[in-house]
Each structure stands twice: as structure tokens, then as C-alpha cells.
C-alpha positions in Angstrom: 0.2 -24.1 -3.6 -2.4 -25.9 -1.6 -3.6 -27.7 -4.8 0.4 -28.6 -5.8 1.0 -30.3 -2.4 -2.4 -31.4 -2.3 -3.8 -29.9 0.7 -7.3 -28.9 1.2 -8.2 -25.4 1.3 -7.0 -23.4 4.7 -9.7 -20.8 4.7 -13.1 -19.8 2.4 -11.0 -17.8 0.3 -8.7 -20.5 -0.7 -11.8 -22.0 -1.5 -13.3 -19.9 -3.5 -10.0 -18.8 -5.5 -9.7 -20.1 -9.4 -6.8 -22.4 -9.6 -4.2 -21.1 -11.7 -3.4 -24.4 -13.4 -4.8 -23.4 -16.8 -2.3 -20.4 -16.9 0.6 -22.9 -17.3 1.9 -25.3 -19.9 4.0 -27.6 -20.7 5.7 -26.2 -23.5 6.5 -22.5 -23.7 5.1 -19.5 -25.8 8.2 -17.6 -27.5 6.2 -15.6 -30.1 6.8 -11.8 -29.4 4.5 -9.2 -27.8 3.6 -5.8 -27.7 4.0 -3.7 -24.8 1.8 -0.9 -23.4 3.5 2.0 -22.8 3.9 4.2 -20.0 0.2 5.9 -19.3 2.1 8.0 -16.4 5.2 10.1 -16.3 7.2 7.7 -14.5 9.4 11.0 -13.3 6.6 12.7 -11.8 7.1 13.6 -8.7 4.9 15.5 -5.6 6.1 19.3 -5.5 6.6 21.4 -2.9 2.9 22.8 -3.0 1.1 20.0 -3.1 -1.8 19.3 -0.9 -0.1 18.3 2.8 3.4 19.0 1.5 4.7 20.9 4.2 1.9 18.9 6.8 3.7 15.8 5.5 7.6 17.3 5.8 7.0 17.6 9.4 6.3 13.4 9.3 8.9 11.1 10.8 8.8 8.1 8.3 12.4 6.8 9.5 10.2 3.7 10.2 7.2 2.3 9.0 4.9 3.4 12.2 6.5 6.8 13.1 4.0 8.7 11.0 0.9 10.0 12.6 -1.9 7.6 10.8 -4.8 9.4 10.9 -2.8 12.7 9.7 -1.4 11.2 7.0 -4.3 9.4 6.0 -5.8 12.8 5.9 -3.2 14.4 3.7 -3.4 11.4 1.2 -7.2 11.7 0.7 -7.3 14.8 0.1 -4.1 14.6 -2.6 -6.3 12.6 -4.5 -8.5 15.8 -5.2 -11.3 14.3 -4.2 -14.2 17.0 -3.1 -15.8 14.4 -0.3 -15.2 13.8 3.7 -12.5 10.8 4.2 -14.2 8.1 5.3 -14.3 7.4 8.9 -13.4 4.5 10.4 -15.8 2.0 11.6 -13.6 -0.8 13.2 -14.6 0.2 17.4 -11.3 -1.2 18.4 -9.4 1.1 16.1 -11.5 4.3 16.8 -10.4 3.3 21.0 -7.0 3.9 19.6 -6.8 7.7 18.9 
């Protein structure tokens, strides 16, 4: 955008980022294309004894910060299956919060 208007960047990142410009022309590409299909069961769903299942049940997520982070943090980790600590947070303002 900052290129369109003409604007220099606003921060390093802007900077740094690859314009996008070659990803567009002036006349457009109708030739067909094959898809990828689904790698996932789109209809899979958590069950009922899944890790933090009835943990997460008990979770008021009515609105986005109802849920107890940390707990649910917790429960998604270890959904993942992974066999290793969740990481702890390093971020001293944050860890003054709980």
C-alpha cells in the first residue's frame, strides 16, 4: 500500500518486506488449474475424551477474554500430543499478570 500511495516505509518491516508488484499483471491468466485436495477431514471434530475436554467445558468463551489463558493454553499444548513442558513465558510484564 505504502509503495501504491507512495509513502516511505512506516516501520523496518515494511522495509524489509518484497513488494508484491511482480504478482500482478496487466492482463489476466484464465487457463485452468488443478486443485489440492482436502489433506484433513474437514468434519473432524474434538470428542468428548479428548485431552482437556471436560477442563475446557468448564471455559466461559461467551467473549474473547473470558477464558482462563494460561489454562487454556495448557490444554491446547498438550492436545497437540506433544511429550515436552509448554513453554514458559518470558515477557516480565506478562508473568506480573498471573
Amino acid at each position: 500500500m505504502e509503495l501504491i500511495l507512495g509513502l516511505p516505509p512506516m516501520s523496518q518491516f515494511d522495509a524489509a518486506a518484497f513488494p508484491l508488484i511482480p504478482a500482478f499483471t496487466d492482463e489476466p491468466d484464465f487457463a485452468p488449474y488443478d486443485h489440492l485436495p482436502n489433506s484433513y477431514p474437514l468434519d473432524n471434530i474434538n470428542t468428548r475424551t479428548a485431552y482437556g475436554a471436560d477442563v475446557s467445558a468448564q471455559m466461559d468463551f461467551s467473549d474473547e477474554d473470558e477464558a482462563p489463558e494460561q489454562a487454556l493454553n495448557l490444554v491446547l499444548w498438550k492436545s497437540k500430543g506433544v511429550d515436552s513442558p509448554m513453554p514458559t513465558i518470558n515477557n516480565l510484564r506478562y508473568q506480573q499478570l498471573f
